[in-house]
Each structure stands twice: as structure tokens, then as C-alpha cells.
C-alpha positions, 0 to 999 in steps of 0.5 A: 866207496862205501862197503856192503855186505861180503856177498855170498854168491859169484853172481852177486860179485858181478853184480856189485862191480857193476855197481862199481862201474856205473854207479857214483862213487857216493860217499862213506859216511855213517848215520847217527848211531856209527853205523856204515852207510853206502851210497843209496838204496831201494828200500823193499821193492823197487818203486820208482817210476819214469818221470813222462810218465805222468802227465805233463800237468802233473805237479811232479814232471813240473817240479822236475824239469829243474832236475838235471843229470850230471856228468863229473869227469874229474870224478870219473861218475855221475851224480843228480843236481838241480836248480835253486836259480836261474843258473844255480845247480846244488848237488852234493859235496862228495860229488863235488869235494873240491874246486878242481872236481868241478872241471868240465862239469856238464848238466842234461836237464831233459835226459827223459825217457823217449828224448833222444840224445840229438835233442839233449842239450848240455849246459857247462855248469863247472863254475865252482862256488863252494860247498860243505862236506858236513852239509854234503851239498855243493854249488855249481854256476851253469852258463846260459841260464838253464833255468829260464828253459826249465825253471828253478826249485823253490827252497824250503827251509821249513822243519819237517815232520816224521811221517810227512809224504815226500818224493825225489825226482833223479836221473837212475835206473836199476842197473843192478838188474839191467847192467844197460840200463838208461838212468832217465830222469824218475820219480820214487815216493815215500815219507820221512820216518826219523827226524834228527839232525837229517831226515831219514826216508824210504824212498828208492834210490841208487847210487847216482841219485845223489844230490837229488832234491826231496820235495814235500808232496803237499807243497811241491817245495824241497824240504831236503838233498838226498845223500846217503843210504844204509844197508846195500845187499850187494843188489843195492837194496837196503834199510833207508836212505837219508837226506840233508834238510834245507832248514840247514841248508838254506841259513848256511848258503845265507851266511857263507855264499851272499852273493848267491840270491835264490832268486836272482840270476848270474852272469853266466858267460855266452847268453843265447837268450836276448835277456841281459845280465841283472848288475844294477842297484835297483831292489826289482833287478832280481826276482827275489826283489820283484816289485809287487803290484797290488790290487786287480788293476793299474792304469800306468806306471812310470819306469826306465830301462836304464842301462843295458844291464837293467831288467825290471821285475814285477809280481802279483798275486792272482786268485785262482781262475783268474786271468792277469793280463801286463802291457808296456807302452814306450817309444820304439825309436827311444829303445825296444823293450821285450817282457816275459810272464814267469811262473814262480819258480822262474820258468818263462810261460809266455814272452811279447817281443814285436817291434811296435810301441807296446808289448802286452803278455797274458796268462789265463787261468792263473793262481799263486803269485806270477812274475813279469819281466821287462828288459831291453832287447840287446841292451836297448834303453827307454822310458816305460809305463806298465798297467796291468788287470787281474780279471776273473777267467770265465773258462769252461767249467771242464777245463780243470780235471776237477770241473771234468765233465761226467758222463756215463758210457756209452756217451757220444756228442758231436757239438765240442771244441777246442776254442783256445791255445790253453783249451782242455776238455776234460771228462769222466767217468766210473767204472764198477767192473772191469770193462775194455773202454774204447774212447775215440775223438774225429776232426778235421786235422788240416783245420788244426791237430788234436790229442786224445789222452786217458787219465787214473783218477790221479791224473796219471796218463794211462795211453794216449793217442797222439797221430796225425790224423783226423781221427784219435782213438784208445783202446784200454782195459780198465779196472773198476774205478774213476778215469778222465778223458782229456781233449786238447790241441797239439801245440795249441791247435783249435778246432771242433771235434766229436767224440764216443766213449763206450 
């Protein structure tokens, strides 16, 4: 444990042991200038924020769902760790000094606020890799491919720059004020203010967001891992925290662990996932090796599955808007093949596994670069052609919050839908005072159940009502400012609907 500052009072004693008690153990490390550092600290005041806090599009709650909560029974503590493949975890070395730290090492990766414990699933992630205690970061292998559910962070190994706005996404609460608190997964913003030989920043955190990755908030990419902090009070606040940059990182994993492919994914023990084990020789059986397929259409393409361990990858790089559509023709009697569509840090969006002759998955209002899959259901072989089209999405200028539609209260129409699974509705508004909103939307809930959210001008849910009725309504008082309406079917339900804003 790293030392803090004699307190002065009886209550802050208490506080501090607490800390002891809840908090993981850190590490005793010093910064640049000798100077002792503790675990981690709130800089100022406290500003993280629940990660369901934002909506579920946010680029943020999306990046995060690879961040897991980690429970370290050799260490007696927990820590932060997150996922850089599909059965990958780095988190810090002083959270995993050795191999044998590494026993009975387990990983929630939706330990959320409003999840209740029944429906967190641990994942065993006490297969030891290896670690640098100058770097302060280790590797984890986890069973069961933890990434293919919740996705994986993209590594950026980029030099950063002073001044740069970051984020962290770890498990924590201020268990110095609330000794019960829940350590749910959270978010705290911030920017990187020194640039040496680690990136020292002021955003919150505590002991137990050790290991947690600092993403670059233009790029949603991880620039860094929070390690270490100066300055604990003795309420765990202090002067700034600091983190181990990837452009470190990244070169030393290459060099020291080349088995370890970012993209790739491992044996990870018992799969209750149909998809196989990558073991082949073909450059396509990674992500990372993925075939790309250019242009914005191909008639077919010859390939075999060849073995039970084979997985074919392919990429393609969408314009933004557009709709991407890959189909697989082959002889089910030969041997069924299953595809997925993936997202680009691995997480599965879609999946076509029937028992016919071809398989065909789709991903509307696509950018960036989308992976597909295609494997052998149980180990099943057989020949394959693959063809493939981009096409531009004509889509609903509102279903982006930019093509939000406008309209000025008080508003009401009764000609709406919810045409499609992925169909959004959204509308805004101004405000130039303060003003209670009521926003309400009736439909016919057995022809299909539909959500009322109220977005901030960032995209920020402020309510949202979610019933099981025919009827969604939201009552808010709201400051001046610009707000959306977002309409949307539970679980992809259609339907039509009016709605009155006023």
C-alpha cells in the first residue's frame, strides 16, 4: 500500500482504514521527481458518472462494455481490467505481480448499476500470460470468449499530446463517503496535462480502477492504463493520477508475447459459443488477417472450410449510410456453415445460422470497417461461395440524432412509425427558458412495444419511459437549451404511434 497523509482527525482514520479494506491494494510507486504516489485519486471534485447513464448509442457505454470488474483472491482486492481480444484481459502488474496472483482470477463485464447480481456472468480469466512491472500491465487469457459478447478495445499506440481530452471507464464508487457502496462500472472525463515517460491526468479515480483503460475521446481508441495516483488526503483525493501510454505498451506485447494477436482469438478451455478455435495456417483465420473485399459488390467467391478448426474472416470498409449485405451458398448435406457480421472491435451484431443451403447477414446504416465470419457449425466442413453488396441505405433523414427532426412545441402528429428493427425516430427541440416538457407517445402495445427516451443535447438520456403499455410518457423540467425526443421498439418491435410534445 502506498502512504498518505498523517491524518488529523479520528473520522478520517476510520475513513482511510476503510479505504484499506475496500480499495485495492495499488501499487507504491513514485513519479518522475521521487515523489511518493498512492493508488489513485479524485482530482477536485468528484465527477465520475454511472456508465447506464448514458444512452446505449453512446460511443462511451459502447467502448466499455469491454471493461470488466476483477476479483483477485490471491491478492485478497479487486482491480479494473479490459479486453484488447476476444479472450485477452490486460490489467495492471501490481494487480497481478506473479503467476500464481493469477489463481481463481475471475471477470464481470456487466457489473452495472440497475444488473442484478443473478444476471452477472463470471467469466475465469486465471490463465497467466505474462507482465511487466515497469510497464505495470499484465495479461490474462479468459475462457469462453468474453469478447465475442461484449466486444474488445482497439489498442492505440499513437504518441499523445498535453491537453488531449481523455476518459476512463472502471468499476469504483466513493467508498470514502459511503463505506457500501456498489463499485459499478463508471465513466470520469479529463485531459492529459504532462507528457513524459507516462501521461499524467486529472481524471477521477480511486483505488480499484487500477487497470483501467484511458481511451482518447476523439477516437474512442485506448491511448493508456491507468495505474497510479499522488497526493491521497486521507478521503482519497489528491493532485493527479497517471497512466502507462500504449505507444509503450503495444511494441513491448509484440516483442515479449508474439503469441498474443490483438485480433486474434485463443483457446480459451469449455466454448459455449458454436464457433471454433482459430489453430489454422491461413492469414484469414484471425480478425487481424481478415481478407478484405473491396469494392461495392462481388458475384462469388470460392472457399472451404476446411477443417473443424477453421474460421474464415472477411472485412470491408463501408461509406457511412450505407447498407452492406454477405451471403454464403453451399451444400448443407457437404457440411453447415454459420456467419456472423462483427463490429471492429469484435462484438457479434448479427449471426445467420439456419439449416438451408445459404446464409445471408446484413448490417443497415453501416460505417467504418465490418467484419464477417464464417465457420462450421460443430466442427462441420464444406465448400463455399461468398458474394457480397454495399449499397447506399436510403434510411429516414431522423434516424440519426444529427437528421433529428425539428419541431417547435407544442407539437403533436399522428402519421408516425416504427417501420423496422433498427428504426429510430428522433426529434428536437429548443428551449430559451425554463419550461416543465411533457412528451408522450400512444400505440397499440399488442401489435408491438415501443420506448419513449429524452436525450441532452449530447446524447445524454435525461428520463425515459419504458412501460408496458400502450401509452409512454415523460414529464421534465428542463433548462434552456436543445433536447431530442428518441422513439424506438423494445427489442426491435414496429409499429405506429402518435405522439404530442408541448
Amino acid at each position: 500500500m502506498s502512504k498518505s497523509k498523517t491524518p488529523q482527525y479520528p473520522q478520517i482514520v476510520l475513513l482511510t482504514l476503510l479505504a484499506l479494506v475496500f480499495a485495492s491494494c495499488g501499487k507504491q510507486a513514485v513519479d518522475s521527481e521521487g515523489n511518493p504516489v498512492s493508488s489513485s485519486i479524485i482530482v477536485g471534485d468528484l465527477g465520475w458518472k454511472e456508465i447506464t447513464s448514458l444512452s446505449s448509442f453512446n460511443p462511451i457505454r459502447v467502448a466499455g462494455k469491454a471493461v470488466a470488474d476483477i476479483d483477485l483472491p490471491a491478492m485478497g482486492s479487486r482491480c479494473t481490467g479490459f479486453l484488447i481480444s476476444e479472450s485477452i484481459l490486460m490489467t495492471n502488474q501490481h494487480c497481478i505481480p506473479t503467476s500464481s496472483h493469477a489463481r481463481g482470477v475471475t471477470a464481470i463485464f456487466n457489473h452495472e448499476k440497475g444488473v442484478s447480481k443473478s444476471s452477472q456472468r463470471k467469466y475465469d480469466c486465471s490463465t497467466f500470460i505474462g507482465n511487466n512491472a515497469k510497464l505495470d500491465y499484465a495479461l490474462l487469457k479468459c475462457k469462453n470468449f468474453p469478447g465475442r459478447t461484449y466486444g474488445v478495445v482497439e489498442l492505440d499506440d499513437s504518441q499523445m499530446q498535453r491537453g488531449d481530452a481523455l476518459y476512463i471507464v472502471q468499476q469504483n464508487c466513493d467508498y470514502y463517503t459511503d463505506r457500501n457502496c456498489d463499485y459499478t462500472k463508471k465513466y470520469s472525463t479529463g485531459a492529459i496535462t504532462k507528457v513524459g515517460d507516462e501521461y499524467t491526468h486529472n481524471a477521477d479515480t480511486l483505488g480499484g480502477s487500477s487497470g483501467s483503460p484511458v481511451f482518447s475521446t476523439e477516437t474512442n481508441t485506448v491511448i493508456a492504463i491507468h495505474h497510479a495516483g499522488m497526493g491521497n488526503n486521507g478521503r482519497g483525493r489528491g493532485l493527479e493520477n497517471y497512466a502507462v501510454p500504449m505507444s509503450k505498451i503495444v511494441p513491448h506485447i509484440m516483442t515479449n508475447f508474439p503469441s498474443v494477436d490483438l485480433g486474434d482469438v485463443s483457446d480459451g478451455g469449455n466454448d459455449d459459443d458454436d464457433t471454433p478455435t482459430q489453430t489454422g495456417d491461413e492469414p484469414n483465420n484471425t480478425r487481424s488477417g481478415a481478407t478484405l473485399l473491396s469494392g461495392t459488390s462481388l458475384t462469388k467467391r470460392a472457399a472451404t472450410i476446411s477443417s473443424a478448426s477453421d474460421v474464415d474472416y472477411y472485412k470491408i470498409k463501408v461509406p457511412s449510410g450505407s447498407k452492406v449485405t454477405v451471403s454464403i451458398a453451399f451444400s448443407h448435406s457437404q457440411g453447415d456453415l454459420d456467419m456472423k457480421v462483427l463490429s471492429s472491435t469484435g462484438a457479434t451484431l448479427g449471426k445467420s445460422a439456419s439449416t438451408g443451403n445459404t446464409e445471408s447477414v446484413s448490417l443497415a446504416s453501416a460505417s467504418g470497417t465490418v467484419y464477417f465470419q464464417v465457420y462450421g457449425y460443430k466442427g462441420a466442413k464444406a465448400d463455399y461461395s461468398l458474394s457480397f453488396s454495399v449499397t447506399k441505405k436510403v434510411t429516414r433523414s431522423n434516424d440519426t440524432k444529427e437528421g433529428a427532426t425539428k419541431i417547435s412545441l407544442p407539437y403533436t402528429t399522428s402519421t408516425k412509425s416504427i417501420g423496422t428493427s433498427k428504426d429510430l425516430d428522433h426529434y428536437t427541440f429548443t428551449l430559451t427558458r425554463t419550461k416543465s416538457v411533457s412528451a408522450s407517445i400512444s400505440f397499440s402495445h399488442s401489435k408491438g412495444d415501443l420506448e419513449l427516451y429524452l436525450l441532452s443535447s449530447t446524447g445524454k438520456v435525461i428520463a425515459k419511459s419504458t412501460s408496458t403499455k400502450s401509452t409512454e410518457k415523460i414529464v421534465k423540467t428542463l433548462g434552456a437549451g436543445k433536447y431530442y425526443v428518441l422513439v424506438f421498439g423494445y427489442k426491435g418491435a414496429k409499429g405506429k404511434y402518435s405522439m404530442s410534445v408541448k
